[in-house]
ZAKEVEX-254169 format. One line per 4 residues: number of its first residue (from 1); their letters; for each residue x, y, z of N, C-alpha, C. Coordinates in steps of 0.02 Angstrom, whole numbers, plus 50000, padded with zeros to 5 digits. Example, Ala and Ser with C-alpha at 12.3 -4.5 7.8 and 13.67 -1.06 7.14 Angstrom:
1	AS	50660 49716 50390 50615 49775 50390 50660 49835 50390; 50642 49888 50354 50684 49947 50357 50645 50002 50394
//
This chain:
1	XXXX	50043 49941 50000 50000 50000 50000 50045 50061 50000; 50028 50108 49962 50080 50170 49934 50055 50246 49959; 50085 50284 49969 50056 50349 49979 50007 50363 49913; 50000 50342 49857 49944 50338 49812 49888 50316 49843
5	XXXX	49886 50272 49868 49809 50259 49902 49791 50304 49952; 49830 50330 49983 49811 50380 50016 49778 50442 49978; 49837 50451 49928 49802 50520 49896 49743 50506 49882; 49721 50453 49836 49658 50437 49807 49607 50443 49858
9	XXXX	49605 50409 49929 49551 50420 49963 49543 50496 50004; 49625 50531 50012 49598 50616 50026 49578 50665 49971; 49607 50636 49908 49567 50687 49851 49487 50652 49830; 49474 50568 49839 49392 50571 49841 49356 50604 49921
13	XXXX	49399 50591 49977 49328 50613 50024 49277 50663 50017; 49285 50722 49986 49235 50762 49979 49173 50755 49929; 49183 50705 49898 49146 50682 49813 49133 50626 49830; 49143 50578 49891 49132 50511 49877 49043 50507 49883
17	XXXX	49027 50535 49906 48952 50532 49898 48923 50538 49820; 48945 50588 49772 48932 50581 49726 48929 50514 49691; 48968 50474 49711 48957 50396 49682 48890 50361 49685; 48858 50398 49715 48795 50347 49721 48723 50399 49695
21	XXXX	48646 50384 49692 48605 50397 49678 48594 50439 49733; 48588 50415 49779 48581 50434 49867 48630 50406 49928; 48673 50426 49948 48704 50396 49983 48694 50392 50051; 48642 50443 50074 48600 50418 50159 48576 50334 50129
25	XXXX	48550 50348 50070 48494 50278 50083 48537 50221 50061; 48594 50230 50012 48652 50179 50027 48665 50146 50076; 48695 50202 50147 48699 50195 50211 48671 50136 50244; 48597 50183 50209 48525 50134 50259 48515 50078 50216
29	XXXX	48559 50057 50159 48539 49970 50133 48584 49957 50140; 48654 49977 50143 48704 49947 50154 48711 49906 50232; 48694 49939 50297 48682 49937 50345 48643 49882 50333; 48563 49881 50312 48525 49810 50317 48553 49766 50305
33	XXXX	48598 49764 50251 48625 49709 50218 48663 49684 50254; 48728 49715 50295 48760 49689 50356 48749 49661 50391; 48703 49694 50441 48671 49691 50510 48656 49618 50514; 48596 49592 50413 48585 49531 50412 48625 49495 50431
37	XXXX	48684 49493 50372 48743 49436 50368 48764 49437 50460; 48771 49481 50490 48816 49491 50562 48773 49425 50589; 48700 49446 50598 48640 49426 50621 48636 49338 50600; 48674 49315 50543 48673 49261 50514 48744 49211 50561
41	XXXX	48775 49274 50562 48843 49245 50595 48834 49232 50661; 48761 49266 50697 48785 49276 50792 48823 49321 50807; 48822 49358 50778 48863 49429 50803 48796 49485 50783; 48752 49482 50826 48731 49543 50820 48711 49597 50868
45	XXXX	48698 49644 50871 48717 49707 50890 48688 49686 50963; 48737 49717 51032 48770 49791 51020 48864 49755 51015; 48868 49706 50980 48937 49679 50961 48957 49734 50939; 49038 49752 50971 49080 49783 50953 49132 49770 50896
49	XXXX	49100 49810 50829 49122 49815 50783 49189 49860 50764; 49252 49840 50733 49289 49879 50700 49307 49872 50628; 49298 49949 50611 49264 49952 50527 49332 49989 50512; 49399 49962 50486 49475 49971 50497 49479 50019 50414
53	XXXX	49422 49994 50351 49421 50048 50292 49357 50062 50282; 49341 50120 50317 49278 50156 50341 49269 50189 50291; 49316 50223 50254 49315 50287 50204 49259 50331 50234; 49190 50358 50226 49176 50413 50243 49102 50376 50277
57	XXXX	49101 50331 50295 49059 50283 50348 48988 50246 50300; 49028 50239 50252 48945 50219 50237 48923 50162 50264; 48973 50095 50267 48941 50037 50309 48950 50044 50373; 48991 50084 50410 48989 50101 50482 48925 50124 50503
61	XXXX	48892 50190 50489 48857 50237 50498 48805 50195 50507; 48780 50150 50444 48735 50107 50438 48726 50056 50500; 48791 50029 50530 48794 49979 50590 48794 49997 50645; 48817 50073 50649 48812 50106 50711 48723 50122 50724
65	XXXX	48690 50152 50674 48611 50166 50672 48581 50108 50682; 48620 50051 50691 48566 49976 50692 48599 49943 50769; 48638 49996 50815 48645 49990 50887 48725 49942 50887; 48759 49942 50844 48835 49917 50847 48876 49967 50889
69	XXXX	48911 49938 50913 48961 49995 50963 49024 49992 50905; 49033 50026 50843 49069 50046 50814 49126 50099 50821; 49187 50085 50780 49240 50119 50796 49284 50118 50724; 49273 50161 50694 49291 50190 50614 49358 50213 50618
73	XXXX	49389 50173 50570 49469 50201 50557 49483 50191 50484; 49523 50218 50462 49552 50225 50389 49609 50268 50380; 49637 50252 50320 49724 50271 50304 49719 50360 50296; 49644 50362 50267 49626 50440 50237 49623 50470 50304
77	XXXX	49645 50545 50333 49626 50574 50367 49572 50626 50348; 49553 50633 50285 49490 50670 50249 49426 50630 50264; 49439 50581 50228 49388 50536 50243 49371 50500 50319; 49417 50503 50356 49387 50518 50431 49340 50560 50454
81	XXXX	49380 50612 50439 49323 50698 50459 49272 50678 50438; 49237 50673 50353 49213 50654 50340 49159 50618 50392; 49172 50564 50389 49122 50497 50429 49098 50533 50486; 49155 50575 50521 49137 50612 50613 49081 50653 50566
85	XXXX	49087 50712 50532 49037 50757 50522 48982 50716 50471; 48967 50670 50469 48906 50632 50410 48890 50606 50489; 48925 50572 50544 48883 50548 50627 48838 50590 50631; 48871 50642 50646 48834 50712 50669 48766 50719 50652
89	XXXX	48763 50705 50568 48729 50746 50543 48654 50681 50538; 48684 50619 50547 48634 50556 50551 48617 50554 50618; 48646 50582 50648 48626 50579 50732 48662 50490 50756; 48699 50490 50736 48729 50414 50768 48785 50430 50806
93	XXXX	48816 50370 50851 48861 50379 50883 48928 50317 50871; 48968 50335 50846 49012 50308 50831 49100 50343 50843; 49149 50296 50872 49190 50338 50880 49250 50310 50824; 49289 50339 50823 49358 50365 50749 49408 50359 50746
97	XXXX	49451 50348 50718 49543 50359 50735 49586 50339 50655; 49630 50383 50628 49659 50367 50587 49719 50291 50565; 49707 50270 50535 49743 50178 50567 49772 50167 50485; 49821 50156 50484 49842 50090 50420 49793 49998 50446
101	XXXX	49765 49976 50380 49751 49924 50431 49825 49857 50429; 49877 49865 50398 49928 49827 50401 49954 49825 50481; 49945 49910 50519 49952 49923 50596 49906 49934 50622; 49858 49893 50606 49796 49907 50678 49834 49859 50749
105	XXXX	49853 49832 50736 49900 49800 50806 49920 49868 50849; 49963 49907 50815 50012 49965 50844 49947 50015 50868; 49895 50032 50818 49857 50087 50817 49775 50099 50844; 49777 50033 50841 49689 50029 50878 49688 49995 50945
109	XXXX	49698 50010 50993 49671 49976 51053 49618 49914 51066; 49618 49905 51128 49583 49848 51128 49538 49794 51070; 49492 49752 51090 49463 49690 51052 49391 49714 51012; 49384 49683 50975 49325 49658 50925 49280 49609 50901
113	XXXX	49242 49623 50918 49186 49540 50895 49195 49536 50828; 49192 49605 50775 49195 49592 50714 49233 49637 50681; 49292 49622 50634 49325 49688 50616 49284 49678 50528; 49303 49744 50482 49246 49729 50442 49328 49790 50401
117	XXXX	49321 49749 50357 49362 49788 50272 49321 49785 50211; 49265 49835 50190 49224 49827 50142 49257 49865 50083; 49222 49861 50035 49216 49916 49971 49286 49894 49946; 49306 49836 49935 49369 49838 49889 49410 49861 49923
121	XXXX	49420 49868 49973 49485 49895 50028 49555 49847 50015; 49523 49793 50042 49606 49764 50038 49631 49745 49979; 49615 49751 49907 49654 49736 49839 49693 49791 49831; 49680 49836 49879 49754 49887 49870 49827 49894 49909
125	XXXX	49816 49817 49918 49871 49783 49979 49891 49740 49899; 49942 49788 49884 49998 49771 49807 50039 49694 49810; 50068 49699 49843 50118 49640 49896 50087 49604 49947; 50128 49510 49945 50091 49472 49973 50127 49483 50066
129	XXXX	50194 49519 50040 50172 49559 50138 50150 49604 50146; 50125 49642 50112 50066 49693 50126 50001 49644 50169; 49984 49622 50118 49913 49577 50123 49936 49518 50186; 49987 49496 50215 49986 49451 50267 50000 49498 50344
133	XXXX	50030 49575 50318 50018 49611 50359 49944 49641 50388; 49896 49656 50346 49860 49666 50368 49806 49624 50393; 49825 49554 50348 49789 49504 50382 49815 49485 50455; 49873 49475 50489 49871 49484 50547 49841 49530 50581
137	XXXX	49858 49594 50557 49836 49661 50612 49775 49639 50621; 49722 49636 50572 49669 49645 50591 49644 49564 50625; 49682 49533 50615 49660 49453 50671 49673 49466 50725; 49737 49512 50749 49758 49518 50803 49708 49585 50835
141	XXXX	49663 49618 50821 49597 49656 50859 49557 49604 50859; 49543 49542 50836 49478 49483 50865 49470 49489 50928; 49418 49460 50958 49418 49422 51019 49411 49342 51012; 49451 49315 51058 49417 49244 51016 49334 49235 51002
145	XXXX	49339 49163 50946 49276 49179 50931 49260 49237 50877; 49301 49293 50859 49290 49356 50826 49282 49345 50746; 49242 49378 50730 49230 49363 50644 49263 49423 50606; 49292 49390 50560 49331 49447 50517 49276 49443 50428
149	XXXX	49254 49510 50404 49227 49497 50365 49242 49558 50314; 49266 49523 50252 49283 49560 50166 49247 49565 50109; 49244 49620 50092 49205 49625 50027 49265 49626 49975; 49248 49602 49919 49336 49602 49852 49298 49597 49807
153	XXXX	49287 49612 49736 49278 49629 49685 49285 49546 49645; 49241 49523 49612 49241 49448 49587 49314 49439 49538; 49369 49453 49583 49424 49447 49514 49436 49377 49486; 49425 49321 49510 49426 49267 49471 49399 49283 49402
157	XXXX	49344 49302 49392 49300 49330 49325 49332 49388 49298; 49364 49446 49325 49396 49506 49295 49431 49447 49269; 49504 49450 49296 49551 49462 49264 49546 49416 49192; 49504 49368 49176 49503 49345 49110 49464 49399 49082
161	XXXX	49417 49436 49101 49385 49487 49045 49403 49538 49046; 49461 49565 49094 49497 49623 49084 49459 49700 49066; 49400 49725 49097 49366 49781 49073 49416 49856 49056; 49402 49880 49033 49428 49941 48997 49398 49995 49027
165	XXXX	49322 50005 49025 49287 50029 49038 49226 50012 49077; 49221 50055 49150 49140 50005 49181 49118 50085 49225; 49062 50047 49238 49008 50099 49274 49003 50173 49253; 48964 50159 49185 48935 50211 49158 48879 50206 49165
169	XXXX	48883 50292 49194 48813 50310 49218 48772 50392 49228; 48702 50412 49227 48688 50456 49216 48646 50451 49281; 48664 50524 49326 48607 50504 49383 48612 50585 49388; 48534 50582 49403 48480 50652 49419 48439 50652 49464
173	XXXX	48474 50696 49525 48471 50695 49588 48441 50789 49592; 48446 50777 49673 48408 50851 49697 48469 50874 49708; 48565 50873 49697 48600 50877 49690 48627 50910 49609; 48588 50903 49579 48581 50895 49515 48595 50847 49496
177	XXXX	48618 50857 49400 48643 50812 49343 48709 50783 49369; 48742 50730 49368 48803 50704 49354 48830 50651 49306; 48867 50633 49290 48893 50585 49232 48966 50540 49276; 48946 50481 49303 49015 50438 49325 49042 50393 49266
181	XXXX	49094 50365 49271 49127 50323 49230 49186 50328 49267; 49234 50250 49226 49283 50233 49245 49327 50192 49180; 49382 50223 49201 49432 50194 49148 49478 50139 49173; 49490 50087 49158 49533 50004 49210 49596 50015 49161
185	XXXX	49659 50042 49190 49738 50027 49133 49735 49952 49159; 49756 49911 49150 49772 49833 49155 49844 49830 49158; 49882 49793 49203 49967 49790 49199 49964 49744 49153; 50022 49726 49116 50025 49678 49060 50023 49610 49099
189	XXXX	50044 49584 49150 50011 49522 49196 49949 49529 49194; 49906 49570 49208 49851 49556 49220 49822 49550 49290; 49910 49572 49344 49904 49554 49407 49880 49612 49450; 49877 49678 49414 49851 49747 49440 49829 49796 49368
193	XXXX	49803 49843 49434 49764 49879 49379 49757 49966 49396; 49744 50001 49356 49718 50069 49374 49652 50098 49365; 49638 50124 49397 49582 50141 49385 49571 50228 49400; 49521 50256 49366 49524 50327 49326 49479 50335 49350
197	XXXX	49448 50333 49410 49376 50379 49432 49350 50445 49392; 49292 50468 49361 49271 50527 49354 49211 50521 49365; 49200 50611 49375 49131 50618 49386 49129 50712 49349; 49087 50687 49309 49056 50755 49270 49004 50782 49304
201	XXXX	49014 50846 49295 48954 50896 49345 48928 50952 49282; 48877 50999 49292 48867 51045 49252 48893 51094 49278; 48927 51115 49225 48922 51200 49267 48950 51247 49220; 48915 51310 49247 48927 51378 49214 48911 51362 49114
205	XXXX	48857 51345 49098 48864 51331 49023 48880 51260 49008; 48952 51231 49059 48999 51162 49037 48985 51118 49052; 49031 51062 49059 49068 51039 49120 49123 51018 49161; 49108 51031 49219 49161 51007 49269 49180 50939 49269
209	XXXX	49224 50909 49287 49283 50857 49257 49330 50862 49319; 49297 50801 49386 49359 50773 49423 49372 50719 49413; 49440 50689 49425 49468 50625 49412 49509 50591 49483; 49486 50529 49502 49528 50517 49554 49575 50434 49518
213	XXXX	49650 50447 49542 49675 50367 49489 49677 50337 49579; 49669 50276 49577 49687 50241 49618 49733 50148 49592; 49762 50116 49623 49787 50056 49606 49763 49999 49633; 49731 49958 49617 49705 49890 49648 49741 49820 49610
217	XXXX	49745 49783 49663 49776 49705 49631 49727 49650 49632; 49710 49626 49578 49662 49579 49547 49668 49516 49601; 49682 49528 49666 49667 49467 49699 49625 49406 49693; 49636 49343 49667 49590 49291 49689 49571 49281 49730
221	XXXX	49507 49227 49747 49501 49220 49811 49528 49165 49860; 49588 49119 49801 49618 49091 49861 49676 49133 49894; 49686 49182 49860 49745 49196 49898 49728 49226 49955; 49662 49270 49926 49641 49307 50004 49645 49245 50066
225	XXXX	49581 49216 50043 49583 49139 50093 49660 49116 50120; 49710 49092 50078 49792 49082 50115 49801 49145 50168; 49807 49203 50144 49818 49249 50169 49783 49248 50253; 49720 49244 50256 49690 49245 50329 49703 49175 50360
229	XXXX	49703 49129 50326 49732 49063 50363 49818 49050 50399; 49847 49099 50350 49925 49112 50361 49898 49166 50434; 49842 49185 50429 49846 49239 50523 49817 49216 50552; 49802 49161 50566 49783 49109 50605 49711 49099 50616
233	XXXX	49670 49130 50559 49595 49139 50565 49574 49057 50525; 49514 49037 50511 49485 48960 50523 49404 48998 50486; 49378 48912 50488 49300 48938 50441 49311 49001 50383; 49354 48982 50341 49318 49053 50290 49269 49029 50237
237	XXXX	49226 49081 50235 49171 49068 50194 49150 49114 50142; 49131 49091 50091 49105 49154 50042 49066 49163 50029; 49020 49234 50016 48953 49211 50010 48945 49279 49957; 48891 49244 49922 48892 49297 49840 48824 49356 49871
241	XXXX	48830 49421 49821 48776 49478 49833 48693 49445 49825; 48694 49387 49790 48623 49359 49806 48613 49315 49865; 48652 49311 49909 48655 49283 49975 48656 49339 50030; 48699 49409 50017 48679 49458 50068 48660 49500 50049
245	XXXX	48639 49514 49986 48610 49604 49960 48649 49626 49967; 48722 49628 49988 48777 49662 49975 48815 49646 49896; 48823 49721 49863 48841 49730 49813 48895 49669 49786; 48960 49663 49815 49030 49642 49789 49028 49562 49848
249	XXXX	49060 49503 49823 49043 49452 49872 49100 49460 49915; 49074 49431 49963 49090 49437 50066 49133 49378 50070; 49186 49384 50087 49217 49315 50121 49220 49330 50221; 49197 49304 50254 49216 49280 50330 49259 49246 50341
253	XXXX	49282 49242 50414 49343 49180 50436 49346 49217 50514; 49364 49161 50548 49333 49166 50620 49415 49176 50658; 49416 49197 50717 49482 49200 50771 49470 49141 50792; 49499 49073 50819 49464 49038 50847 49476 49056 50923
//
């Protein structure tokens, strides 16, 4: 993980809402969708959750409003603020702290029933000690018994179809007009990738034109799986978006 991923998530925090149609009501399905799966696992609320790539709380916010004793950290210090002033403004209570999750050992205090890395977080763990670093850190906040749970992007299926271009889209909001899309560079392996966030706005006559690049690695899912078994986690399981209403599929694996 590079000071690039950083930039990418402090130059999106202010726009990351723009990604969606509505992003309160994101919040509030993203949240259902959790709460379920938690609820499926025996972990449910007021289990003390740690949400280690929070970015600007959308699945926190959501778990904290459904009575989780949540505790939001991420590499972005924008996207922190962020999440504190979106609490505020949802009326939830959730508390914060800036964390690498490779050092949540060093940086987060005490235990967790459930630590939670959603939204494609960990494929930006480049290196397989990146990725066995953070798979410890975050085994080592469990409590025994503690469930560790990932969302990752179906790369078994990418990397043979290699997209160029995805999520084009036109959405007309009380925000106004916007236009998202994304551009995928592909490394010549096939083993990483870039990606070209934009989002078109109207304005003055035009339009406005931001771009965020970020880097992700086409992880499979056995490696993730080696990876949490190499940190001494047990039971991993996967379960696809028609099993939790969550968008991207979930892998679990338990502290024993």
């Amino acid at each position: 993980m590079s000071g690039a991923v950083l930039d990418f998530y402090e130059g999106l925090a202010e726009e990351y809402h723009l990604l969606f149609a509505n992003w309160p009501q994101t919040v509030e399905r993203q949240g259902a969708a959790l709460d379920a799966l938690l609820r499926r696992c025996e972990m449910p609320p007021p289990r003390r959750v740690l949400d280690c790539a929070c970015g600007i709380g959308t699945q926190a916010l959501g778990l904290a409003g459904r009575g989780y004793v949540v505790h939001a950290t991420d590499l972005s210090p924008a996207a922190v603020a962020r999440a504190e002033r979106e609490a505020r403004v949802l009326g939830v209570t959730l508390t914060t702290g800036v964390a690498d999750m490779r050092t949540l050992d060093e940086q987060v205090a005490g235990g967790f029933h459930v630590v939670l890395a959603f939204d494609n977080a960990v494929p930006h763990l480049l290196t397989d000690e990146d990725l066995d670093a953070a798979a410890r850190a975050m085994a080592s906040r469990l409590v025994p018994g503690g469930l560790l749970a990932l969302s990752v992007r179906d790369y078994d299926t990418l990397m043979a179809q290699q997209p160029r271009f995805t999520s084009e889209r036109v959405l007309d909001t009380p925000e106004g007009r916007r236009i998202l899309f994304q551009l995928w560079d592909w490394a010549a392996d096939a083993r990483t990738y870039t990606v070209h966030q934009f989002i078109l706005r109207p304005e003055a006559g035009g339009w406005k034109t931001t771009e965020h690049t970020g880097v992700y690695r086409a992880l499979q899912r056995v490696e993730v799986e080696r990876a949490l078994t190499r940190a001494g986690l047990v039971d991993t399981r996967w379960y696809s978006p028609e099993e939790t209403g969550f968008f991207q599929p979930v892998l679990t694996a338990r502290r024993p």
